[in-house]
C-alpha positions as CSV (number, residue, x, y, z in Angstrom):
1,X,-14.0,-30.7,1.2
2,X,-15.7,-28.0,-1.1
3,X,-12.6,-28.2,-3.5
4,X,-14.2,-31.1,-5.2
5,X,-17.9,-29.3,-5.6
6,X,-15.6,-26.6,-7.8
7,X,-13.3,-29.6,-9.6
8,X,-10.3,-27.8,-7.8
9,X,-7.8,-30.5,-6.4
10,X,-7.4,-28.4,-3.3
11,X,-8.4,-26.0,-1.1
12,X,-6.8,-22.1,-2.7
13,X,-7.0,-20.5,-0.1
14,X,-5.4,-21.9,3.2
15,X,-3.6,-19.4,5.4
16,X,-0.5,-21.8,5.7
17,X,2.6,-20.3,3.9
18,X,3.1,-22.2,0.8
19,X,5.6,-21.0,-2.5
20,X,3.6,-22.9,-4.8
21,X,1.2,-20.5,-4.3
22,X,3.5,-16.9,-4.5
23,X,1.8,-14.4,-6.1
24,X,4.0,-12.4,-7.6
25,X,2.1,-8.7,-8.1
26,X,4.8,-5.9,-9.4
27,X,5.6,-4.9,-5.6
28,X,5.9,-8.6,-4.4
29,X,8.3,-8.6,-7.0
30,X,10.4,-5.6,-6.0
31,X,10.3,-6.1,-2.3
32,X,12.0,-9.8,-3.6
33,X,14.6,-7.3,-6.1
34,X,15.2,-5.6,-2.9
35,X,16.0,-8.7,-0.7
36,X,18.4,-10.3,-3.2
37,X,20.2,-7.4,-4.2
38,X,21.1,-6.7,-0.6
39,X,22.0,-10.1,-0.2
40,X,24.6,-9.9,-2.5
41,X,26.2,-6.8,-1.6
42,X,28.6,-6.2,0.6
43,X,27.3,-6.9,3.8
44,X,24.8,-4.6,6.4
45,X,21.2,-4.4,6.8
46,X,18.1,-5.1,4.7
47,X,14.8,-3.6,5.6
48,X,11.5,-5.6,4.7
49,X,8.5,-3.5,6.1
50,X,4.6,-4.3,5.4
51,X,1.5,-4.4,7.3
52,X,0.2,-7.9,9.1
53,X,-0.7,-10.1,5.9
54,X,0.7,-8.1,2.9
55,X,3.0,-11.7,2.4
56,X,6.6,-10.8,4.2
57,X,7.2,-14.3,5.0
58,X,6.0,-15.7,1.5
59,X,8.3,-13.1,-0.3
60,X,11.3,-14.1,2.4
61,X,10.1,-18.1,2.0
62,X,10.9,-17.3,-2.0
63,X,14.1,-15.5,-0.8
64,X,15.2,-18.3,0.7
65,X,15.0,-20.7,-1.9
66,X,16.7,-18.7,-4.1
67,X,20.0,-18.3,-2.1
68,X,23.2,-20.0,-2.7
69,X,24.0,-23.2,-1.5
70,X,27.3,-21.1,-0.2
71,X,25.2,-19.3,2.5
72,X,24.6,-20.3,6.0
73,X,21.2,-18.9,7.7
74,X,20.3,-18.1,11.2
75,X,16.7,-17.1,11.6
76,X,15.4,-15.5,14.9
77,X,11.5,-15.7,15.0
78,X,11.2,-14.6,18.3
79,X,12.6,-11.1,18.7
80,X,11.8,-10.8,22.2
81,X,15.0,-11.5,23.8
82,X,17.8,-9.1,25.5
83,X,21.3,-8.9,23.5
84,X,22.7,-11.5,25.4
85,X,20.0,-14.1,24.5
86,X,19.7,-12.4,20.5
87,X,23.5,-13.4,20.0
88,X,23.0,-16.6,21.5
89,X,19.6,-17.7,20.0
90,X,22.0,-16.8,16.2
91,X,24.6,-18.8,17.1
92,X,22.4,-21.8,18.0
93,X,21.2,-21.1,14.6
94,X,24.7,-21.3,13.4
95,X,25.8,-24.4,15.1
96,X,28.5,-22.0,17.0
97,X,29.9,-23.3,20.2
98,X,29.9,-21.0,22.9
99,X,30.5,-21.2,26.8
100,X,27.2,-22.4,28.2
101,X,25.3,-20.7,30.0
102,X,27.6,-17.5,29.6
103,X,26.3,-13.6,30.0
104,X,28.8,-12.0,28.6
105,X,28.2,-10.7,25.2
106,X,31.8,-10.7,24.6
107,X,32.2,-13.9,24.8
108,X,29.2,-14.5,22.5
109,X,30.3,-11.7,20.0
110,X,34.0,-13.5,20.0
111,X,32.3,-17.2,19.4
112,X,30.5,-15.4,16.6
113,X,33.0,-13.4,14.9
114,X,35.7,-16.4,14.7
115,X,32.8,-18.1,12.8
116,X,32.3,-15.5,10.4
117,X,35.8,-15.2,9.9
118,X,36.0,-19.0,8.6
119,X,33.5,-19.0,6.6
120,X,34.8,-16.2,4.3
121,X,37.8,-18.1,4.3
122,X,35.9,-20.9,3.0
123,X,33.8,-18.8,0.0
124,X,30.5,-18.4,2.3
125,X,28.4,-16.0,3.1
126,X,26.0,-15.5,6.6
127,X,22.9,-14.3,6.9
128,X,20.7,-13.0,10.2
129,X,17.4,-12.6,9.4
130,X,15.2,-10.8,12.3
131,X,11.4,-11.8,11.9
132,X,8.7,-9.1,13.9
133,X,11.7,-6.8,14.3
134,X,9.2,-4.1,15.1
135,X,9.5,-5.8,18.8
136,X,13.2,-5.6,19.3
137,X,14.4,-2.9,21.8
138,X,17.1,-0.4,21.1
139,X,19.4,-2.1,22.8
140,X,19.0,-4.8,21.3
141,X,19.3,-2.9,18.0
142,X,22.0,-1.1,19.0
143,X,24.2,-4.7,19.5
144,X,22.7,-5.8,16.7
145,X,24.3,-3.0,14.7
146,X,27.2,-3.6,16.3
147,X,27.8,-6.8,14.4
148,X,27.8,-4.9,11.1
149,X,31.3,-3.7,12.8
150,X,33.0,-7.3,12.5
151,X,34.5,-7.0,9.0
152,X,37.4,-7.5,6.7
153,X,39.4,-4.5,4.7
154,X,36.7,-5.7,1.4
155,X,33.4,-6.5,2.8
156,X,31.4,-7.1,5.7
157,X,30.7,-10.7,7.1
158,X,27.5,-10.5,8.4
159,X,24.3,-9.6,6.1
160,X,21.7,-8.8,8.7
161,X,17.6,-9.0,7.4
162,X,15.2,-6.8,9.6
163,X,11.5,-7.8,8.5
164,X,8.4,-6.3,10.4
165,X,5.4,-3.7,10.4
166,X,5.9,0.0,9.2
167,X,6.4,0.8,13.2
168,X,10.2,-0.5,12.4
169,X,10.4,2.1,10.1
170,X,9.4,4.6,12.2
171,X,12.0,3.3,15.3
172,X,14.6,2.9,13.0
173,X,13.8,7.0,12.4
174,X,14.6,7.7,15.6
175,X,17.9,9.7,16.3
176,X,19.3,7.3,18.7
177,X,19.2,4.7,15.7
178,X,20.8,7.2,13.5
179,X,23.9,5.0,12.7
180,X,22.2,1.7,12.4
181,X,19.4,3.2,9.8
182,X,22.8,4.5,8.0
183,X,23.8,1.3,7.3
184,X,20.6,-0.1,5.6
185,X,21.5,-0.6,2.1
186,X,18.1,-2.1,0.6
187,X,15.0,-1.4,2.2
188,X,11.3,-2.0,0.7
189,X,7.6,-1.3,2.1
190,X,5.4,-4.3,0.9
191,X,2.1,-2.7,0.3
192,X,-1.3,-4.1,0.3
193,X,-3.4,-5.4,-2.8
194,X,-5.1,-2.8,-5.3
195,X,-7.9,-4.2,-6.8
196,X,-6.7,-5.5,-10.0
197,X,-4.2,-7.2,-8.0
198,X,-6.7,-8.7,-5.8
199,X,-9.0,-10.1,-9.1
200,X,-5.5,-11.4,-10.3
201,X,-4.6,-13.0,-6.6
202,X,-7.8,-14.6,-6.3
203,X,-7.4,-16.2,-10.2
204,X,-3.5,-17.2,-9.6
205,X,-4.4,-19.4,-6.4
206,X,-7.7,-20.8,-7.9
207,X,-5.5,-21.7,-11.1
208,X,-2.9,-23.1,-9.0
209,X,-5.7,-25.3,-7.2
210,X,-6.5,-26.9,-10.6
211,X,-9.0,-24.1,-11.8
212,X,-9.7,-25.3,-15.5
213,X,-10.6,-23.3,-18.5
214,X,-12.0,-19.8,-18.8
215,X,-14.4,-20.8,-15.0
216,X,-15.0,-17.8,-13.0
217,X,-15.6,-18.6,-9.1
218,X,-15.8,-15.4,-8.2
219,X,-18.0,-12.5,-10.0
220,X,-16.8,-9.2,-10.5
221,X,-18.8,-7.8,-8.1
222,X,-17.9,-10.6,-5.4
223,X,-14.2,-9.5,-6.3
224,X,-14.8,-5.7,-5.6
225,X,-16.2,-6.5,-2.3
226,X,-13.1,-8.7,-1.2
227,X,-10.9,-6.0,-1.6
228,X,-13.3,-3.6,0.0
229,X,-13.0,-5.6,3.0
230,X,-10.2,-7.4,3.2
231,X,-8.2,-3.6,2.1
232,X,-6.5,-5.9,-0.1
233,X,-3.9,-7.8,2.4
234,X,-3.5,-11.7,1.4
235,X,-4.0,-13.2,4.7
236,X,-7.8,-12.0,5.0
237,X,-8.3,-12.2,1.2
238,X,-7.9,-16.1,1.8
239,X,-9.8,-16.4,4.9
240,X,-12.8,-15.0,3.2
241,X,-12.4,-16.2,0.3
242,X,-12.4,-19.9,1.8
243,X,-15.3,-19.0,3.6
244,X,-17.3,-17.8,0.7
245,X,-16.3,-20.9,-1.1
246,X,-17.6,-22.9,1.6
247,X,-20.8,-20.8,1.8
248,X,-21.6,-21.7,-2.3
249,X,-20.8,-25.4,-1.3
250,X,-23.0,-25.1,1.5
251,X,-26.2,-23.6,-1.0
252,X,-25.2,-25.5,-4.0
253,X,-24.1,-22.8,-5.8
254,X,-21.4,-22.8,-8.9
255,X,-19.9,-19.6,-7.9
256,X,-19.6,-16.9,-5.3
257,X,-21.8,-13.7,-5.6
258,X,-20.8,-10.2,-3.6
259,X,-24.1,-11.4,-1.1
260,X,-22.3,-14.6,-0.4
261,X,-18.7,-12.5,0.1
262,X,-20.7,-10.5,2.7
263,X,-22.1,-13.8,4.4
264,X,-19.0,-14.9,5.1
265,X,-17.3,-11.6,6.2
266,X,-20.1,-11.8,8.6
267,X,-19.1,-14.9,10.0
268,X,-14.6,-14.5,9.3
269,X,-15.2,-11.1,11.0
270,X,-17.9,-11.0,13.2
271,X,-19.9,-8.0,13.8
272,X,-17.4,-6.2,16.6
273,X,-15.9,-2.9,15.8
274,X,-12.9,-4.6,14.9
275,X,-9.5,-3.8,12.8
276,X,-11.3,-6.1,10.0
277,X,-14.9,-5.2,10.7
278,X,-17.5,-5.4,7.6
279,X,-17.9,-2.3,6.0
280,X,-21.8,-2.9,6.1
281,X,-21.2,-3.4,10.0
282,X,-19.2,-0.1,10.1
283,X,-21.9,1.5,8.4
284,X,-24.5,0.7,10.9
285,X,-22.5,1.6,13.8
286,X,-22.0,5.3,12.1
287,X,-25.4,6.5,11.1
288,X,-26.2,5.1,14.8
289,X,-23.4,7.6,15.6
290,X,-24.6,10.4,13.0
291,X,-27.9,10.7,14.4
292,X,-26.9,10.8,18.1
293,X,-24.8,14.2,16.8
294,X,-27.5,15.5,15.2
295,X,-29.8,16.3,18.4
296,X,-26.9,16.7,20.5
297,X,-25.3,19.9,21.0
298,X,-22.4,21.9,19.8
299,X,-19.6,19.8,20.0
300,X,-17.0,22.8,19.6
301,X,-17.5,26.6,20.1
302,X,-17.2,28.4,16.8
303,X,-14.0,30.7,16.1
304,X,-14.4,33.4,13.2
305,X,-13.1,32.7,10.1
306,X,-13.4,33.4,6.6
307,X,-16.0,31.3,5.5
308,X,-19.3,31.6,4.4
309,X,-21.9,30.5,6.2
310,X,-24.3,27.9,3.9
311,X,-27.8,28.7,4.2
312,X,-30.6,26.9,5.2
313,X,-33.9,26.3,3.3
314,X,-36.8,27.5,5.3
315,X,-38.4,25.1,8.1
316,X,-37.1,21.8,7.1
317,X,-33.2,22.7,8.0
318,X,-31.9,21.5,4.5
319,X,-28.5,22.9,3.6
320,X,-29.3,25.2,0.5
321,X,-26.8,25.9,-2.1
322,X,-23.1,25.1,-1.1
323,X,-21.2,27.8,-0.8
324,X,-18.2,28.4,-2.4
325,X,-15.0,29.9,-0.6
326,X,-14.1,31.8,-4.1
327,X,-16.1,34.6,-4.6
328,X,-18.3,33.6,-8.0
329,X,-17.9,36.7,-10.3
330,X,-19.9,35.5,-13.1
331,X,-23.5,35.9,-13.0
332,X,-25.8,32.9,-12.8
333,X,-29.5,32.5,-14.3
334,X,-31.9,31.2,-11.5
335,X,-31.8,27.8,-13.2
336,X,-28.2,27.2,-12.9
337,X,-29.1,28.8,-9.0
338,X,-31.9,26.1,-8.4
339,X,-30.5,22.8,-9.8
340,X,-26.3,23.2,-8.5
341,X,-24.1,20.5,-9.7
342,X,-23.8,18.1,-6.9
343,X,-19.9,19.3,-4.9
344,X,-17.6,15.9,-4.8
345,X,-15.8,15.5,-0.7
346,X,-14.5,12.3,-1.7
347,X,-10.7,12.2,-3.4
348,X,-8.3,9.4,-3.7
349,X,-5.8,8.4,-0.7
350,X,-2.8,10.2,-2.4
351,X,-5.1,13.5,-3.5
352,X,-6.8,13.1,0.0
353,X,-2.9,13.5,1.7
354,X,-1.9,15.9,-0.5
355,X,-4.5,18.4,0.7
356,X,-3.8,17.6,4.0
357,X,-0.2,18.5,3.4
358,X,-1.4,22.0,2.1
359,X,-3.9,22.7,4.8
360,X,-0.9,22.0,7.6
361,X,1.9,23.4,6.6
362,X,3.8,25.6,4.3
363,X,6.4,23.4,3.3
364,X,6.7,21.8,-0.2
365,X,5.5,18.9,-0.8
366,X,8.1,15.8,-0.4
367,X,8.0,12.2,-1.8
368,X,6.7,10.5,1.1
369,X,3.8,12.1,3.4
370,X,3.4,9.8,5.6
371,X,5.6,9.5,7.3
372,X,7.0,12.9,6.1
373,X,11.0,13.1,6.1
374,X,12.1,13.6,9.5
375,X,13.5,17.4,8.4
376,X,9.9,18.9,8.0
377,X,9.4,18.1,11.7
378,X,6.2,17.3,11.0
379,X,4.4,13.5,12.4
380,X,1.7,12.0,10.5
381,X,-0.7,9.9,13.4
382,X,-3.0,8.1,12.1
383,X,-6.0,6.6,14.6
384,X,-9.6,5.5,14.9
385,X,-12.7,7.3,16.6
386,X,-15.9,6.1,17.6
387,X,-17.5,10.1,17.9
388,X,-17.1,12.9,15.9
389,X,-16.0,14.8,19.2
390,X,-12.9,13.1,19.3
391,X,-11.8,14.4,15.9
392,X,-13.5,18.3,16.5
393,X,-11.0,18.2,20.0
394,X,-7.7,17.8,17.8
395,X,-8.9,21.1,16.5
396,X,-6.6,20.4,13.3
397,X,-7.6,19.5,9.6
398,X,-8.2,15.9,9.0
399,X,-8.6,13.1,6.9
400,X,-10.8,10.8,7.1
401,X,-10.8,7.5,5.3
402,X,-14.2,6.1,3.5
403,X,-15.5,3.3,1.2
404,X,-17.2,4.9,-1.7
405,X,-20.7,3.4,-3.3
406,X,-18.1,1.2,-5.5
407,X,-16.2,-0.3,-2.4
408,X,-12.8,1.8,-3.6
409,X,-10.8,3.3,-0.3
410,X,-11.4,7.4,-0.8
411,X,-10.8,10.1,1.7
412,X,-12.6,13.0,2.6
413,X,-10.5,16.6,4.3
414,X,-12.5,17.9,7.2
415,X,-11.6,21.5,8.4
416,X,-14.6,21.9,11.0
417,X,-16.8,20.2,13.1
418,X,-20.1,22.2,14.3
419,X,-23.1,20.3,15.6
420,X,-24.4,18.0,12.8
421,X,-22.6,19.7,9.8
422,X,-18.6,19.9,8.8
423,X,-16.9,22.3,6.3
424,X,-14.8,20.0,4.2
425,X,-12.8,20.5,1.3
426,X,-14.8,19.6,-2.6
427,X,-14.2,20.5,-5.6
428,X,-16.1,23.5,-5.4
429,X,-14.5,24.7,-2.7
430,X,-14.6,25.0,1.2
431,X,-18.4,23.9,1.9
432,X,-21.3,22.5,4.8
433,X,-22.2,19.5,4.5
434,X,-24.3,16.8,7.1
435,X,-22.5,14.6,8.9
436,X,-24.9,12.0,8.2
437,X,-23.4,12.0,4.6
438,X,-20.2,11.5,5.8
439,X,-21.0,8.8,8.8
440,X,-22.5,6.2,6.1
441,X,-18.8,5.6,4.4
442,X,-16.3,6.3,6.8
443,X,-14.2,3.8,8.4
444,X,-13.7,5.3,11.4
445,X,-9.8,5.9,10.3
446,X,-8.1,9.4,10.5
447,X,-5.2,11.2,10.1
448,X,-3.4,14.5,10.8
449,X,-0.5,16.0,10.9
450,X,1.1,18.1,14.0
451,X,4.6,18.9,14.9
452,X,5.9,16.1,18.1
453,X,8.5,17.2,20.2
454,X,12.1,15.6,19.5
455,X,12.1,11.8,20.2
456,X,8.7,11.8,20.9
457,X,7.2,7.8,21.0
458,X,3.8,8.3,23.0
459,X,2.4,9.4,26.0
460,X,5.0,10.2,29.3
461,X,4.5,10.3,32.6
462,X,6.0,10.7,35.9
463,X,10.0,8.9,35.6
464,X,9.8,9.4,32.4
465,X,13.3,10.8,30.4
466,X,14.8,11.8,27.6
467,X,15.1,14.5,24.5
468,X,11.2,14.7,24.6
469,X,10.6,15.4,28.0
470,X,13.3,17.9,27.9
471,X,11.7,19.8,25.1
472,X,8.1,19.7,26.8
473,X,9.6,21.5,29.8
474,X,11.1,23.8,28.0
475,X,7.7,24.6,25.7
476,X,6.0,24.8,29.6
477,X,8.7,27.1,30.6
478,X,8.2,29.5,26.8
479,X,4.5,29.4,27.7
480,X,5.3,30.5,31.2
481,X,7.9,33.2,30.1
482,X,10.4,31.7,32.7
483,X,13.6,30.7,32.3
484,X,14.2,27.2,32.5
485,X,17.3,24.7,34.3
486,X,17.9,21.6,31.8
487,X,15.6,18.8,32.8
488,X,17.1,15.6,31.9
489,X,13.7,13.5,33.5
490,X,9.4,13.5,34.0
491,X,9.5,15.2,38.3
492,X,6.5,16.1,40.4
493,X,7.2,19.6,39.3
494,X,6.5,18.9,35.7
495,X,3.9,16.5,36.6
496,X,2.1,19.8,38.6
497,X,2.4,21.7,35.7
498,X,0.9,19.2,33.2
499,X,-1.9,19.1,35.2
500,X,-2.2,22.6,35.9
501,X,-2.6,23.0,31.9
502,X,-5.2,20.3,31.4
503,X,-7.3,22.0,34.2
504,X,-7.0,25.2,32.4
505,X,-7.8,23.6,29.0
506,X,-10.6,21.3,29.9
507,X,-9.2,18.7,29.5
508,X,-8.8,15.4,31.2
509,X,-6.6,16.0,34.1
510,X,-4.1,13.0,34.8
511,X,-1.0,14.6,34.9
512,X,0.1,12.6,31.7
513,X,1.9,14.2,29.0
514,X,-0.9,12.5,26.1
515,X,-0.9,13.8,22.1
516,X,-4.5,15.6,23.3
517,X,-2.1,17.6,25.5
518,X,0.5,17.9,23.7
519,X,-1.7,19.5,20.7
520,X,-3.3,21.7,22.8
521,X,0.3,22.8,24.3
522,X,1.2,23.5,20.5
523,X,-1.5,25.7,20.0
524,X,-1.1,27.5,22.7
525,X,2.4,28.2,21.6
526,X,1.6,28.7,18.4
527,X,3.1,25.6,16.5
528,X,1.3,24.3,14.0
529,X,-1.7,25.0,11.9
530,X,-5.0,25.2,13.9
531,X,-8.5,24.7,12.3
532,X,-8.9,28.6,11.9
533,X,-5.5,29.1,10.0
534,X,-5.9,26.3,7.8
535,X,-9.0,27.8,6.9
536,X,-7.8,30.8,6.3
537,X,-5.2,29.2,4.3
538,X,-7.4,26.9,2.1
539,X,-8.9,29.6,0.7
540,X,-5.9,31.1,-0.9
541,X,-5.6,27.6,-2.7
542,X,-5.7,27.8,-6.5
543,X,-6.2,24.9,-8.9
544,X,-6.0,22.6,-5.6
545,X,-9.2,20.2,-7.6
């Protein structure tokens, strides 16, 4: 194996789950804070959130080691199961004895509860712990929260760990799971890598493979271009890495440079528009996409609003001097007018959101934008586009995320789409610029914000039910000026009317209540900032840099 060619004693960088090889960044180390001080509470639910690869099960491996010998430990891996087969899977974990092949969860809730019962009698503590919980339905939640119920007068007996993607998060928002997201007591979202955890990442597992001495493997630049393309979650930050490693074995090299990192992402991720895709890949793909737009057509018609205009140098179509939205009132000599300082698009994630925030809504700020708390009514959807089309139809600011010259994640506010150009937010203000400029470092990643109706989880169509289709008939029936019977589910007569709408607003006519639809229904109505208002808005912004 390579590790020898590097005098390592083993590979660093295998995928398998392994303590030895915990790296403990600041966050690893609070989302473990969070899992033991929930443990040793009183009993109720702990929340471990983190996208694929960010090291949940390395941090809940660590966990586990560190628990008393006093605890017992059921672990569910597979969450796709109904109640009746959760509570038996836990107490097959629990060695419980239970009437085989029973359905009746009260027979199952009773096996359990007699068990939990004796072991605090005896001093010990049990623990649930719910892997890809993301997947479990609210029934299922809803029994599962019903557990939490089986207590003494002091404490309760069953601890109950929920670990999966930020979409658990977002269920557990929902109002149906009100009481269960009540009784979380620690919860923690494990975030990816920044880059100076990803150079220390890399160095911990290479040490921990027998790296001697003050050796680098990996060059600064090399490291940079792992975390541009790995976004800085473990799991792919060891699959390339290997692969690079393999690549310098392969030329006889002593270490791995950023051309050798790219070599390998090459052959880890391929050269599909996947989740993982190359930046260099994503590149091509985009100026393909860049130029197509600009001998295309109008992809939106133009509403008025106030915002200059840029100018156009004469015959070769090159946008002249941005254009400020704030009037200049000081005079400029022709020199300052013929060489402008160069506008900056690109801001930081967090400065990127922030704008976004101002350019939707009027509403302070709050801690967390996305999601926002579930009082502002506002939804933060984030997706993916392969045309700039599909981002001028939203007809709302938004954000698009990029990889700057140094490989750092930036994002760039887009008010308006118009044939080749956009008018973005800079530092100078509301400006043109070419969408070629733009197409060379974004991702293809996106996000708005819009107001959903109540309960709202994704598209509906006909047999649908609930709080959200309830509210969509009634925002049909306010656009109508009828009055309106309660509908409790999705009929032919809503159906009709969904399609009646998309006919009326070009738009592609299935009779399914989509977001597309649903955005369009909110401007018609008046909900929400469209592109002309948050124009309009952005210009009033002062000290916004």
């Amino acid at each position: 194996m390579y590790h020898q060619h590097f005098g390592l004693n083993e590979a660093p960088f295998s995928i398998a789950v392994n303590p030895r090889y915990l790296f403990m960044s600041q966050r690893h180390r609070d989302a473990l804070a969070h899992l033991l001080y929930g443990v040793s509470g009183g009993g109720g639910f702990i929340l471990l959130t983190g996208e694929v690869g960010t090291g949940k099960t390395t941090v809940n491996r660590c966990l586990l080691e560190q628990l008393p010998d006093t605890t017992d430990l059921a672990i569910i891996l597979n969450p796709a199961l109904s109640s009746t087969e959760l509570l038996a899977s836990a107490c097959d974990e629990l060695h419980i004895e239970y009437p085989k092949d029973t359905q009746s969860l009260k027979a199952l809730t009773d096996a359990l509860h007699r068990y939990l019962l004796d072991n605090y009698d005896r001093g010990r503590k049990t623990v649930l712990m719910i892997d890809e919980a993301q997947h479990l339905d609210f029934d299922v939640l809803e029994q599962i929260r019903l557990l939490t119920n089986l207590e003494t007068n002091d404490e309760k007996l069953l601890q109950i760990i929920l670990i999966g993607q930020p979409e658990l998060s977002d269920k557990l928002s929902r109002p149906e799971l009100r009481q269960l997201n009540q009784r979380i007591t620690a919860r923690y979202n494990l975030q990816p890598l920044n880059l100076d955890e990803t150079s220390a990442y890399i160095r911990h597992r290479l040490e921990v493979a027998g790296l001697k001495g003050d050796r680098r493997l990996f060059d600064q630049s090399a490291v940079k271009q792992v975390h541009a393309l790995t976004r800085g979650i473990p799991r792919l930050i060891n699959v390339l890495c290997d692969r690079a490693l393999l690549g310098a074995y392969g030329q006889k090299q002593g270490s791995v440079t950023r051309a050798l990192v790219r070599s390998a992402a090459r052959e880890v991720f391929g050269e599909s528009n996947s989740e993982q895709q190359p930046v260099a890949a994503m590149k091509r793909w985009w100026v393909l996409v860049a130029i197509l737009v600009v001998v295309g057509t109008a992809l939106v018609s133009v509403g008025k609003f106030p915002v200059d205009y840029p100018k156009r140098a004469g015959g070769e179509g090159e946008v002249s001097a941005p254009v400020v939205s704030e009037p200049e009132t000081t005079e400029q000599s022709p020199q300052a007018m013929q060489a402008p300082v160069p506008p900056k698009w690109e801001f930081s994630e967090s400065e990127g959101l922030a704008k976004l925030w101002l350019a939707a809504t009027d509403l302070p700020s709050p801690s967390s934008l996305c999601p926002p708390p579930e009082i502002t009514r506002l939804s933060c959807s984030t997706g993916t586009a392969r045309v700039w089309n599909e981002l001028a139809s939203l007809n709302r600011p938004v954000l698009l995320e990029t990889v700057t010259k140094e490989k750092f994640i930036a994002s760039v506010l887009v008010f308006r789409i118009e044939g080749s150009e956009a008018i973005v937010w800079t530092d100078q203000g509301l400006q043109w610029i070419l969408l070629a400029d733009i197409a060379d470092a974004w991702t293809g990643t996106y996000r708005f914000f819009w107001q959903a109706p109540t309960a709202w989880e994704g598209e509906l169509s006909l047999g649908g039910a609930g709080a959200a289709v309830r509210e969509i008939a009634q925002m049909f029936a306010t656009l109508d000026g009828m009055a309106l019977e309660e509908v409790t589910s999705f009929g032919p007569a809503l159906e009709a009317r969904i399609r009646l709408f998309q006919q009326g607003e070009n738009l592609p006519v299935d009779g399914h209540m989509t977001q597309l639809t649903l955005l369009r229904l909110n401007d018609r109505l008046g909900i929400g900032l469209t592109v002309n208002r948050a124009l309009a808005r952005a210009q009033n912004w002062q000290g916004v840099r």
